[in-house]
C-alpha positions in Angstrom: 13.2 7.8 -5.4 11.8 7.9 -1.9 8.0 7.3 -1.4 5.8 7.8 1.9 6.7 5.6 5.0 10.0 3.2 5.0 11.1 4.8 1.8 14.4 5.4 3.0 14.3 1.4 4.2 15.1 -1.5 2.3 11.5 -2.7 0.8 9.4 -4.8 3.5 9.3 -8.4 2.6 6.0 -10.1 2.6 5.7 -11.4 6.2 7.1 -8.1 7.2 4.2 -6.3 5.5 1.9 -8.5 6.7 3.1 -7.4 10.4 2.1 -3.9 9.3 -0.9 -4.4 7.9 -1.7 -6.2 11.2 -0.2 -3.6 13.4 -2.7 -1.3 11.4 -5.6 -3.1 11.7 -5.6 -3.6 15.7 -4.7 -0.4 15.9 -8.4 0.4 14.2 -7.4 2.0 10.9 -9.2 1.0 7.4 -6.9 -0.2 5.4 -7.4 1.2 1.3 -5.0 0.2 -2.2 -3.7 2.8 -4.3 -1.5 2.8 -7.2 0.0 4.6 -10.0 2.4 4.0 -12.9 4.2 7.5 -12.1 4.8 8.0 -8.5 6.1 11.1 -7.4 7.5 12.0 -3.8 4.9 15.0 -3.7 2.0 12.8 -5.2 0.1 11.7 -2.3 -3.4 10.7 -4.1 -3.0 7.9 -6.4 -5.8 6.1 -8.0 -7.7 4.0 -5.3 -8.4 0.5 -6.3 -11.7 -0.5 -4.9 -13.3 1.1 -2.0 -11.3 1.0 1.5 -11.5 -2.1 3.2 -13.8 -1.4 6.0 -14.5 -4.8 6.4 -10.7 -5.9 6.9 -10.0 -8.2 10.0 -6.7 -9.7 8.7 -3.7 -8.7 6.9 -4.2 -11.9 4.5 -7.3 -10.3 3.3 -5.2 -7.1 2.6 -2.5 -8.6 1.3 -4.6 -11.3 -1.0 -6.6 -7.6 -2.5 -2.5 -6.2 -2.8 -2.3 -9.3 -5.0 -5.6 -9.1 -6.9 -4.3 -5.0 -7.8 -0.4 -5.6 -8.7 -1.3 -8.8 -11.0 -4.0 -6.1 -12.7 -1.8 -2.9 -12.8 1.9 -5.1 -13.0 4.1 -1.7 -14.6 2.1 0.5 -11.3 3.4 1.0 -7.8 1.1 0.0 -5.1 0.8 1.4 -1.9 -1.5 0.8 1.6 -3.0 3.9 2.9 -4.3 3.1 6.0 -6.8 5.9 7.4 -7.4 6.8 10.7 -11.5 7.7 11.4 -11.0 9.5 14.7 -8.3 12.1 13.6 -8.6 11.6 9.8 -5.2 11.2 9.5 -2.9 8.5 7.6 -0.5 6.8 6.9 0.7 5.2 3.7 3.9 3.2 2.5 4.9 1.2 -0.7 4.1 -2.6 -1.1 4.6 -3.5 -4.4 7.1 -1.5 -6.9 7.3 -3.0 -10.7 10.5 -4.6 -12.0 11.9 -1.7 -13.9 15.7 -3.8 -14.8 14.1 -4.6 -18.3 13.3 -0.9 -19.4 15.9 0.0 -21.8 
């Protein structure tokens, strides 16, 4: 299953998010968590967890909330959905998937 940006990629590795998330915050977009525990590729609106993160200056802060959501949700995908304010557009891609190998 393919899901929003980079699904067609191998996933990101941590540092490699982190770059993202950076990329995205100098580029003045709020950063915001979403996940699900049944993603579909024409699902775009996942449950949000929290508020955005207006506040957001790093990608360590992002990442540490990513944490704080997969070790609460761990059978959910979670995603960063990063809005821009000027043209209300976005931009969203997969950062956490669950380990699925021990479903039967």
């Amino acid at each position: 299953m393919r899901l929003e940006t980079f699904g067609y990629l191998p996933p990101l590795t941590r540092p490699e998010q982190a770059a993202q998330i950076s990329f995205l915050l100098a580029g003045g977009l709020v950063p915001a968590i979403e996940h699900t525990d049944r993603p579909a590729p024409g699902d775009h609106y996942w449950h949000l967890w929290k508020l955005p993160l207006f506040d957001a200056t790093s990608a360590e802060d992002v990442v540490a909330e990513i944490d704080r959501c997969a070790d609460a949700n761990p059978t959910d995908y979670v995603k960063i959905v990063a809005y821009d304010r000027a043209t209300q557009g976005q931009v969203a891609f997969v950062v956490r998937a669950p380990d699925r190998t021990a479903e039967p």
